[in-house]
N, C-alpha and C positions, 0 to 999 in steps of 0.2 A: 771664845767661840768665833769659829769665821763663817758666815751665813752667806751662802750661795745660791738663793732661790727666790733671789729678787723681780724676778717674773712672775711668780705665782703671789710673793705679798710680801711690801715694803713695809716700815714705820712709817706713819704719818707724821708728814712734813710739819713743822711746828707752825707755819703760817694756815696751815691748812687746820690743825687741831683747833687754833685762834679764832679762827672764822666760822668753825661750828660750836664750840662751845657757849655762846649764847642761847642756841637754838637747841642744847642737851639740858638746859637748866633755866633757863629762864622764859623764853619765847618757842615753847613746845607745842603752840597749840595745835591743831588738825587743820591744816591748809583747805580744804573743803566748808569748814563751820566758817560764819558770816561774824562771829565775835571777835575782839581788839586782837585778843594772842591769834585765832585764826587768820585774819588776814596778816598778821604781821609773816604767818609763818610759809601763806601761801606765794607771798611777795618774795622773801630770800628764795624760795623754789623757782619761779620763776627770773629772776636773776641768776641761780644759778643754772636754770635751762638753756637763759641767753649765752654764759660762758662756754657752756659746752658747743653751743652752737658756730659760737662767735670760733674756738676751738679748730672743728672740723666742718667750716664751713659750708652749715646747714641752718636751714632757719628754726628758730626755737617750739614751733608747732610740731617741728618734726622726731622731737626728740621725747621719747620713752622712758622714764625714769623704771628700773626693776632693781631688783634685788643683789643683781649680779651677771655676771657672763652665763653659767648655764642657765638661769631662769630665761635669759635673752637671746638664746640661742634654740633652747626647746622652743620657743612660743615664736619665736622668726621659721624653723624649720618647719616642725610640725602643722603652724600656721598656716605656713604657705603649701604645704602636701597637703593638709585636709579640703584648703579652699579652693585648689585646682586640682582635685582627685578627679574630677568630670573631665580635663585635658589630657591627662595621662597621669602614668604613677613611676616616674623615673628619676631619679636626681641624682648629679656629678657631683663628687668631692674627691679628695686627695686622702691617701694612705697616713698621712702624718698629721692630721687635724687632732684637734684637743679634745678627749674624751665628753665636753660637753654641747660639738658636732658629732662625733662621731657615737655616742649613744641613741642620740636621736634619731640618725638614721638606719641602727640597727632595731633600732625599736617598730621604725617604719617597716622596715625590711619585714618582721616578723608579722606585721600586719598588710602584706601585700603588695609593696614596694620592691623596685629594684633599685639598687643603688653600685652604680659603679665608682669605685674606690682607684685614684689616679696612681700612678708612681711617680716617684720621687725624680730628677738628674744624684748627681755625685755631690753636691752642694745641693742636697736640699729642694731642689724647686720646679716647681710644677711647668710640663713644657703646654701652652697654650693651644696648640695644634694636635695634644694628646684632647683637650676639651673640644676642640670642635669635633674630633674624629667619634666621639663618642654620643656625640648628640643626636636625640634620634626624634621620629615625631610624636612621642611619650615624655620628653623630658619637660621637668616643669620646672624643676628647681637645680640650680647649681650653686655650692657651696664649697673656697676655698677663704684660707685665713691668709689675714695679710702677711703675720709675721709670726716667725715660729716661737713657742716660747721653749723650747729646747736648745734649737740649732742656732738661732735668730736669724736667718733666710728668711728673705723678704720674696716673695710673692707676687708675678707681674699682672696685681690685679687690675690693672687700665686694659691689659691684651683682650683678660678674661673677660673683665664687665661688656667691654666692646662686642666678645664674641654673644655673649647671653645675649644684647639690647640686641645686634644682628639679627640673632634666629628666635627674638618678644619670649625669655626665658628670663624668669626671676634670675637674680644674681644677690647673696646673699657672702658677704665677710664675717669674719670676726676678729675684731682688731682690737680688742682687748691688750693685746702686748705690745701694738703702734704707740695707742696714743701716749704723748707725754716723751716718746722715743726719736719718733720718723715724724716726718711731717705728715699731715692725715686730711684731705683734703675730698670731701665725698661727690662733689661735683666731677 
């Protein structure tokens, strides 16, 4: 068999199965509970919050543990629409996001949102003068992915972040298919 869809999910690295196999059979406790297995379990969590951090350099407070890219993508999107719905109700994305942005904001949509959907160039990628042309005094949220997981077109998310911080507009990624790829560097 030749497997081609190493973007959406790999075998786990054997060092990586090695590191949690402790913690699937022996030190299971609930990271929350004040008992020996709990803290042990809350401790590897937080180590491993710092790796991520250490990672994409960000401090370890800042980081989310979920479930996955769509659970982390509705609750980033949606999040951020419901809690500046009093600012406006508009948000930028691109025609070629992963169905777990791009639902979300049809979701929005149907509940009263506008959502302008960018195009593409010939290679993929988002021109950042199509983002500011679109920005209006409603927009609240802007949402492009760093890297594709089709195309692999990387994304000039410094232009974009820059334009969002300019006009104090969320600026929201999903770099699900960077990390471990590209260098990923959130500063």
């Amino acid at each position: 068999m030749i497997y081609l869809d190493y973007n959406a999910t790999t075998p786990i690295e054997k060092e990586v199965a090695d590191a949690m196999l402790p913690y699937l059979y022996g030190n299971f406790g609930n990271p929350s509970s004040s008992h020996a297995l709990g803290v042990a379990a809350k401790n590897a969590v937080e180590e491993a919050r710092g790796q991520v951090a250490r990672l994409i350099n960000c401090l370890p407070e800042e980081i989310v543990f979920t479930s996955g890219g769509s659970e982390s993508n509705n609750m980033a999107i949606k999040g951020a629409a419901y809690s500046l719905a009093g600012k406006g109700k508009h948000i930028i994305t691109s025609q070629i996001e992963h169905p777990a942005v791009l639902n979300p904001c049809r979701f929005l949509e149907q509940n009263g949102y506008r959502v302008d959907y960018l195009p593409v160039d010939r290679y993929g990628v988002v021109d950042p003068s199509d983002v500011a042309k679109r920005i209006t005094n409603q927009t609240i949220l802007i949402t492009v992915m760093h890297s594709n997981n089709e195309t692999g077109s990387i994304q000039p998310i410094r232009e974009i972040a820059e334009i969002a911080k300019a006009h104090n507009i969320l600026f929201h990624t999903d770099a699900a298919q960077s990390i471990g790829k590209v260098p990923v560097d959130v500063r």
